[in-house]
C-alpha positions in Angstrom: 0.0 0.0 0.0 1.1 3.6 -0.5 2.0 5.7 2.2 -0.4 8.8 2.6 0.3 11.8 4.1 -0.6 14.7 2.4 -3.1 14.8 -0.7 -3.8 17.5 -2.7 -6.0 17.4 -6.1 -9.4 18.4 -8.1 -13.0 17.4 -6.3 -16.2 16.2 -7.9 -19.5 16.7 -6.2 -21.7 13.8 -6.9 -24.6 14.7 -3.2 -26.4 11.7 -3.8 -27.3 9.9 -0.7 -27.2 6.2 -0.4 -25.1 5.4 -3.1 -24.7 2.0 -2.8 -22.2 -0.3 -3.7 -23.7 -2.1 -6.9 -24.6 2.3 -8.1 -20.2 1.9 -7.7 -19.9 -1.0 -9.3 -22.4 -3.2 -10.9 -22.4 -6.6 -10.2 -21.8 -8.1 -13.8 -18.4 -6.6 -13.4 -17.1 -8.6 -10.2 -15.7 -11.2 -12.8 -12.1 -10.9 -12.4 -10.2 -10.8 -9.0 -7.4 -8.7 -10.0 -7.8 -4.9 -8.9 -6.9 -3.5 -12.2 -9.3 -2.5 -14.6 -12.6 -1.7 -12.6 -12.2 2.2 -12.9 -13.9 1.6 -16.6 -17.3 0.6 -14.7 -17.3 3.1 -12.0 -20.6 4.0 -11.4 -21.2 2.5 -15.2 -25.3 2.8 -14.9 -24.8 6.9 -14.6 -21.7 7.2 -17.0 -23.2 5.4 -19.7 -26.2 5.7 -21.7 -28.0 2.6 -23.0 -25.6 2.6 -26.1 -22.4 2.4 -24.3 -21.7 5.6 -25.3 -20.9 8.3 -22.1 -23.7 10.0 -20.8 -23.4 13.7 -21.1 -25.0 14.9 -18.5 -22.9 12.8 -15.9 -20.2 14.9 -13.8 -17.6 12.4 -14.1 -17.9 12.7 -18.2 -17.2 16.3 -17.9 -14.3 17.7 -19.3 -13.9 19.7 -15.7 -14.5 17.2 -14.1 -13.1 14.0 -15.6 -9.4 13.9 -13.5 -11.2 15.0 -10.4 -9.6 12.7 -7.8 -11.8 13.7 -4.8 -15.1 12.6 -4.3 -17.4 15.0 -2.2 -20.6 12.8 -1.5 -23.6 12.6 0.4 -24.6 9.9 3.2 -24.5 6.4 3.4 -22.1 5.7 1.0 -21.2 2.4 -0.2 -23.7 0.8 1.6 -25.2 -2.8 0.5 -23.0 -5.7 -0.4 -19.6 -6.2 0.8 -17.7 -6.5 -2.4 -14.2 -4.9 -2.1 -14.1 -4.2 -5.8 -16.4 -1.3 -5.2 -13.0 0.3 -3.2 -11.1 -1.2 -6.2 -13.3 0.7 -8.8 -12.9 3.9 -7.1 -9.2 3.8 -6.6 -8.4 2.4 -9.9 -10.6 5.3 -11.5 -8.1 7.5 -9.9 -9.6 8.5 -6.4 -7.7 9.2 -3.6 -10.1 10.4 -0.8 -13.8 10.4 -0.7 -15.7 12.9 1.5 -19.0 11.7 2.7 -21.3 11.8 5.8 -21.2 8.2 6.3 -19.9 4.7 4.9 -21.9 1.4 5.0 -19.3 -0.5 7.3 -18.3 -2.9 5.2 -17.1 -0.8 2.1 -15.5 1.9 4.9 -13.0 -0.7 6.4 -12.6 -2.0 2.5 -11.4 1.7 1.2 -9.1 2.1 4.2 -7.7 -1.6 3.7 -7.0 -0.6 -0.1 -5.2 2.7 1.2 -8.1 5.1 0.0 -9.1 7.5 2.4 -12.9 7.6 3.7 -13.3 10.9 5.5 -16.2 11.8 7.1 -17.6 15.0 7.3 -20.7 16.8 8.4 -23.6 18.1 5.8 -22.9 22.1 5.4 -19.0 21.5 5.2 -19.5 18.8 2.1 -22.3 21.5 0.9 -19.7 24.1 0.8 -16.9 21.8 -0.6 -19.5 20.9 -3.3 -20.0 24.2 -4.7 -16.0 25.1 -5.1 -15.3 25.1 -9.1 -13.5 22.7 -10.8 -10.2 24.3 -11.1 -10.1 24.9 -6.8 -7.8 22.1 -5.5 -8.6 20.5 -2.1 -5.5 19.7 0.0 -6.1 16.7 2.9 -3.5 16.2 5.2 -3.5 12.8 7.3 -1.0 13.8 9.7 -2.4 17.2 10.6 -6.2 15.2 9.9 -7.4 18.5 8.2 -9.2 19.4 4.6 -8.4 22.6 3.3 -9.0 24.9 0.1 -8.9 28.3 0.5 -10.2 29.8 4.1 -11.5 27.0 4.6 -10.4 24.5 7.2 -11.9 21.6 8.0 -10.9 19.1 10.6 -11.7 15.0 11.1 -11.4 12.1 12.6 -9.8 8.7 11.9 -8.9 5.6 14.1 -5.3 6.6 15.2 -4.0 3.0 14.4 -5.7 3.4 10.9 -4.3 7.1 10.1 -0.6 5.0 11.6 -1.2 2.4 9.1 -1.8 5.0 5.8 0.8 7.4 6.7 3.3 4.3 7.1 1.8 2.5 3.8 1.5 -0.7 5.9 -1.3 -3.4 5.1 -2.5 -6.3 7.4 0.1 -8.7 6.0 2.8 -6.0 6.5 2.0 -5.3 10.2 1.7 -9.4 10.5 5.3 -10.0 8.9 6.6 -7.6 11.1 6.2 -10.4 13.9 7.6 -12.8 11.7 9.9 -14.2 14.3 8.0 -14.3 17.6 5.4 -16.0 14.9 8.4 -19.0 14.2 9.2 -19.2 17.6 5.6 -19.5 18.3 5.1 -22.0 15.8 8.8 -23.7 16.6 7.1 -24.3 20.8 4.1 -25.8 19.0 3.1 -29.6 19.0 3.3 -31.5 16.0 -0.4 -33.3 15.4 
């Protein structure tokens, strides 16, 4: 995973509530298990019309807001199954951090596994982040656990041995082989069945 500090980059307002995880990522893409190549089907019911062709009137088909690697979003999000492809689809579209109100469970411990950054943040502050143009960046900083743009501040809150894990880039299977030795000695003292 990479480490994340500091992020700074373009936001796209999509306020939806309840955008659930098969509005992310439909379930006839969950064919493959290899994390590359989702980003195509991102939200693939709103991005394309009937034809295959991109639908116009979607934000993320915009040409403003097309490289936008900040989602600003409304509550609930990602709720419904617990595919971790909808956290793959997001990330491999280019996302970064998502800004919501709240995360189904499931999907919120998924994004943060994946090294994407769920941050959660209360109505009137995504509002105002929503209505920035497309050319404003947004810089979050993990360490100091603030969004900025502008005069505008924001603070939030993450698990401190989450925000430990992100800033160091460290996965589960990272943290585990760090104990790779008390895990041999361990296994060494064991009984052979």
């Amino acid at each position: 995973m990479e480490k994340f500090t500091s992020y700074t980059g373009k936001s796209v307002p999509l306020m939806n509530d309840n955008i659930d995880t098969d509005q992310i990522l439909p379930k006839e893409f969950l064919k493959q298990v290899d994390k590359a190549g989702f980003g195509k089907h991102l939200f693939d019911e709103w991005r394309y019309l009937a034809d295959g062709s991109p639908n116009p009137d979607f934000i993320l088909n915009t040409s403003e807001r097309k490289d936008s690697t900040i989602l600003v979003t409304g509550e609930n999000f990602g709720s419904g199954s617990s595919r971790e492809h909808a956290a793959w689809a997001i990330q491999d579209y280019g996302f970064k951090v998502i800004i919501a109100g709240s995360y189904g469970d499931i999907f919120y411990m998924n994004a943060l596994k994946n090294g994407l950054l769920p941050i959660r943040l209360e109505k009137d502050m995504r509002e105002k982040l929503s209505q920035l143009p497309a050319d404003q960046s947004i810089t979050v900083d993990l360490i100091a656990q603030e969004v900025r743009t502008g005069s505008i501040c924001y603070t939030f809150q993450i698990d401190p041995t989450w925000k430990a894990k992100l800033i160091s880039g460290s996965d589960d299977i990272s943290v585990t082989l760090q104990y790779e030795d008390e895990i041999r000695a361990y296994e060494e003292k064991m009984t052979n069945y």
